[in-house]
C-alpha positions in Angstrom: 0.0 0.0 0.0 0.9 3.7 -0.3 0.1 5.6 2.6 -0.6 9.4 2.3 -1.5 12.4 4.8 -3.4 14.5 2.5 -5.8 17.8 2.9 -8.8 17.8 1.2 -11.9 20.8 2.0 -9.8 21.6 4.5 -9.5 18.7 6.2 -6.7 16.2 7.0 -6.6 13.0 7.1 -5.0 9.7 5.7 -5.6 7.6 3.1 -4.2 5.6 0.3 -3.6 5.8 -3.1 -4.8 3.9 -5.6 -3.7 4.6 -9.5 -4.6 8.1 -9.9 -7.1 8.3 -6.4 -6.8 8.7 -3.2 -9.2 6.0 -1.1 -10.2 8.2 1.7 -9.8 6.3 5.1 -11.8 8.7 7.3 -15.1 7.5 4.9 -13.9 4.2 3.7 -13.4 2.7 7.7 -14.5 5.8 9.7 -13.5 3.7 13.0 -9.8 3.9 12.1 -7.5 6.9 13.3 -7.3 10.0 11.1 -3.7 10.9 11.9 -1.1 8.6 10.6 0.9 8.3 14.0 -2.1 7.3 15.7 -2.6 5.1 12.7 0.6 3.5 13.2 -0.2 2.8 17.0 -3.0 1.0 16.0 -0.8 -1.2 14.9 -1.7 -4.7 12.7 -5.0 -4.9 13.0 -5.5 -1.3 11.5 -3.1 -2.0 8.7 -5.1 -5.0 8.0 -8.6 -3.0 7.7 -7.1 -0.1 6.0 -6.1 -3.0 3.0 -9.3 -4.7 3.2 -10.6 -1.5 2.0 -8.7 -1.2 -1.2 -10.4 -2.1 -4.4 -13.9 -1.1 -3.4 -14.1 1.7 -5.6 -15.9 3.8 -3.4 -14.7 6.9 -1.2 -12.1 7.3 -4.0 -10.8 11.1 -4.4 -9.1 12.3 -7.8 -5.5 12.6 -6.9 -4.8 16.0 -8.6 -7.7 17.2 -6.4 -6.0 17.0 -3.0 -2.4 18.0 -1.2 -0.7 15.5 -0.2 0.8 16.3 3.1 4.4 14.6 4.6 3.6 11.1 5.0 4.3 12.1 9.2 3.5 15.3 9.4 5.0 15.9 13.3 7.2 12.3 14.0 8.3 12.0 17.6 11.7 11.8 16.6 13.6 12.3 13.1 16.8 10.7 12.9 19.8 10.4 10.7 22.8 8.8 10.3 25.9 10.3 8.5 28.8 9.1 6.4 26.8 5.9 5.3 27.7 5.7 1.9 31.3 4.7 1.0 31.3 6.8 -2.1 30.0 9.9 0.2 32.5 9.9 2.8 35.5 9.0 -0.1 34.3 12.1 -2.0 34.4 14.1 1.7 38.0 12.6 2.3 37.5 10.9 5.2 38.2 7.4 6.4 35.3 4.9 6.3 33.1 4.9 9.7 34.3 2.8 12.8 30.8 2.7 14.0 27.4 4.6 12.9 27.2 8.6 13.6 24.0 9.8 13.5 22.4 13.0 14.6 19.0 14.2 15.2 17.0 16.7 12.9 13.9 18.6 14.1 10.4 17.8 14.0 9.8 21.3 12.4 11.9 20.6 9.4 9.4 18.2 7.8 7.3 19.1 5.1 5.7 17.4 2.5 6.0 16.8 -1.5 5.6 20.3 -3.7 6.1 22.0 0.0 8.7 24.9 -0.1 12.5 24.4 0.8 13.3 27.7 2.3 16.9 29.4 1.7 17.6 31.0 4.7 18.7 34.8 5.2 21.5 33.2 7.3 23.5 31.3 4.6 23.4 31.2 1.3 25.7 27.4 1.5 22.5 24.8 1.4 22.6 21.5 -0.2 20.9 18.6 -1.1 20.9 14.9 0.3 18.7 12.3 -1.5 18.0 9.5 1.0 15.5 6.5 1.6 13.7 7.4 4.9 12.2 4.5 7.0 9.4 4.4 9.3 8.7 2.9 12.4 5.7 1.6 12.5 6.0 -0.4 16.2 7.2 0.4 19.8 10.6 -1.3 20.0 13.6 -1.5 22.3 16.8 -4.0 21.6 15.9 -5.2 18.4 18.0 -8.0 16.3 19.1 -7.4 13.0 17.3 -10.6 12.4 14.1 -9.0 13.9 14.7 -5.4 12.2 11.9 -5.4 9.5 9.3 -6.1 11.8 9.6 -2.6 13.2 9.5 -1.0 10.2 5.7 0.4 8.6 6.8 1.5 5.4 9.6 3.5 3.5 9.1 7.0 1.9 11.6 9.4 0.2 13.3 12.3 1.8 15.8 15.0 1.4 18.3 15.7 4.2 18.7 19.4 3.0 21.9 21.0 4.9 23.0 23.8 5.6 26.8 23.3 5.4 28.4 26.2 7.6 26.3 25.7 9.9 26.9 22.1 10.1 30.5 22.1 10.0 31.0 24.8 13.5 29.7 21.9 15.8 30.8 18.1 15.8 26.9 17.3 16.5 25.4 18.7 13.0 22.2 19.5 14.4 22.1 23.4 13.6 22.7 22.9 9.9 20.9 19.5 9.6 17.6 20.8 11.6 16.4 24.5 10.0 12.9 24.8 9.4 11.3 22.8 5.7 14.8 21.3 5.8 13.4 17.7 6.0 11.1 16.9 2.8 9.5 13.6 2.8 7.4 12.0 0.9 5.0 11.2 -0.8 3.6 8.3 0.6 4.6 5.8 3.2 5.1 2.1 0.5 4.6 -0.3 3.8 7.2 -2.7 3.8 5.7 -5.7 2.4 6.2 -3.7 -1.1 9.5 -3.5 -0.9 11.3 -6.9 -0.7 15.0 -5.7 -0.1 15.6 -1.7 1.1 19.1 -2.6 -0.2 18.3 -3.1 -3.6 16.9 0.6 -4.9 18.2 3.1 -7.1 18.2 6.2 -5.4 19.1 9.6 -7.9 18.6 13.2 -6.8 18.2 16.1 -9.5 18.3 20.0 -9.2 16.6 21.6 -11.9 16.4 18.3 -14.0 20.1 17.3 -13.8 20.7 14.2 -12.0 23.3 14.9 -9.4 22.9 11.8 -7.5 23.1 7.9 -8.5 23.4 5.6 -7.1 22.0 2.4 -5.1 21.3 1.3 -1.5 23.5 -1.5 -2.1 25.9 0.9 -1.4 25.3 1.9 2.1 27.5 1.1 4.9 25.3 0.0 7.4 22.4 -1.3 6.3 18.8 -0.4 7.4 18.5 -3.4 9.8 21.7 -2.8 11.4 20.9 1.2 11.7 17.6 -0.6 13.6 19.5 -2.4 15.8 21.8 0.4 16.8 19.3 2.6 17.7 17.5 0.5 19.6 20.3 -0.6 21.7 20.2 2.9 23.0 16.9 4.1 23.3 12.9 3.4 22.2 11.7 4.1 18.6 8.1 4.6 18.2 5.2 4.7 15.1 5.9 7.4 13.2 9.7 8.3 13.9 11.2 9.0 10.7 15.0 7.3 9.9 17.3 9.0 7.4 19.5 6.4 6.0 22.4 8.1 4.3 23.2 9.8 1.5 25.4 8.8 -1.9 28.4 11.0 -3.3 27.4 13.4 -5.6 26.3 15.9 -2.8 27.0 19.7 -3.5 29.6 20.5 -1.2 32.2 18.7 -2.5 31.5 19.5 -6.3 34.2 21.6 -8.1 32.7 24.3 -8.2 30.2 23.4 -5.3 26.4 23.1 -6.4 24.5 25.4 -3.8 20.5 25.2 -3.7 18.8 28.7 -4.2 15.9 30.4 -4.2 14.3 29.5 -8.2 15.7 25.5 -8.0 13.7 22.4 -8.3 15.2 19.5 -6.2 14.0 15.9 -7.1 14.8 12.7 -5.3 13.6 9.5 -7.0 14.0 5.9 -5.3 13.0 2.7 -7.1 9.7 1.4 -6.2 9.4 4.5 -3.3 8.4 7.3 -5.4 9.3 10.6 -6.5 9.7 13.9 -4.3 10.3 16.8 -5.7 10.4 20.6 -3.9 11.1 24.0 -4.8 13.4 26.4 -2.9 12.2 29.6 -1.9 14.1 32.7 -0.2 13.6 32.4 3.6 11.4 34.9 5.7 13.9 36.6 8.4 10.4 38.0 10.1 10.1 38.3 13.8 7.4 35.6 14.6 6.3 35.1 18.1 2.4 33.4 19.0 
């Protein structure tokens, strides 16, 4: 299945997409959650209603007739690891990872497909990071490698944009990996039973239709399960947190000249059998806002 947040008349919900149609959950099994965390937490037995609604043909929207939001529009936790691509960290000139590094990204970078990558006031050095995104779809702690996939919901597309001066004054990464709309996903959760091997996708990011990034999963240093069992050695992952799983080489920083996303550019990140995500960047707002 493809899972989608979407807005319709000003209402959101979830649903899933069928051809060119969205099957709208909220009508087609009004008893299930309308928010795709608490989806999540509903675990199997929702899963398994949400598919026994699929090829009713009823409750079906038109596709081009509503926004489809980021897959998780809030997770609990957004997660990424660094350096997990051997290409990637040979192209940064550094040695090949010990053990995994990741680093945490806010909640308030996520946004959806078609959703606005902001350039900030603060730095005009922002780059792209096409990357397979997994997520979590039960309550785990101390998971196997051997165990790993039945954690995971589904897998979506993201784009770890970062902002590299940022980045590179601290050793944790999190001011220039966590600015606001700095997080695409999207657009649809594909749950896991679509997707037979996570190491076996193309992945390929574009900006303004030339493809930058190629590359496969295959080539990832630690793999998805392993990232799964890391994690959860240390602490809980939950439905709905969001894992970013590494980027390829081709990034802009270490282009000669370096590539730097600005305000006009069209950034794409396709993965085999995921989907397609594709933003815009806009200049960022440097407005006082306080609620």
């Amino acid at each position: 299945m493809k899972l989608v947040t979407f807005t319709q008349a000003h209402r959101r919900r979830i649903g899933i997409v069928e051809d060119n149609h969205v099957l709208d959950l909220s009508a087609a099994a009004p008893a299930l959650p309308r928010a795709m965390i608490p989806f999540l937490r509903a675990g199997d037995d929702a899963m398994a209603e949400a598919r026994a609604c699929l090829g009713t043909g009823t409750h079906r929207l038109d596709l081009a007739t509503v926004r489809l939001e980021a897959p998780v529009p809030r997770p609990g936790k957004v997660l990424a690891i660094g350096l997990n691509y051997a290409d990637h960290v040979k192209e940064g000139g550094r040695p090949i990872p010990e053990h995994q590094i990741w680093f945490a990204k806010q909640a308030t970078c996520i946004v959806g497909p078609n959703d606005a990558i902001e350039i900030p006031a603060v730095s005009d050095k922002i780059d792209y990071e096409a990357e397979l995104c997994v997520v979590i779809g039960k309550r785990c702690r101390n998971v196997p490698k051997a165990r790993a996939f039945e954690v995971i919901a589904g897998y979506t597309c993201g784009n770890d944009v970062s902002v590299r001066d940022w980045q590179a004054r601290t050793p944790t990464m999190m001011m220039g990996k966590g600015f606001d709309t700095h997080g695409p996903t999207g657009p649809w959760i594909v749950t896991r039973d679509e997707i037979a091997d996570p190491q076996a996708l193309a992945i390929s990011c574009s900006v303004n239709g030339e493809v930058l990034q190629k590359a496969t999963t295959a080539e990832m240093i630690f793999g998805v399960a392993a990232q799964i069992e890391h994690l959860t050695a240390a602490f809980t992952l939950e439905p709905g947190d969001v894992i970013f799983t590494g980027t390829p080489a081709g990034v802009g920083n270490f282009r000669n000249p370096p590539v730097r996303l600005k305000a006009g550019d069209r950034v794409t990140v396709e993965i085999e059998k995921v989907g397609r995500l594709e933003n815009a960047c806009v200049p960022g707002s440097s407005d006082i806002y306080i609620a």
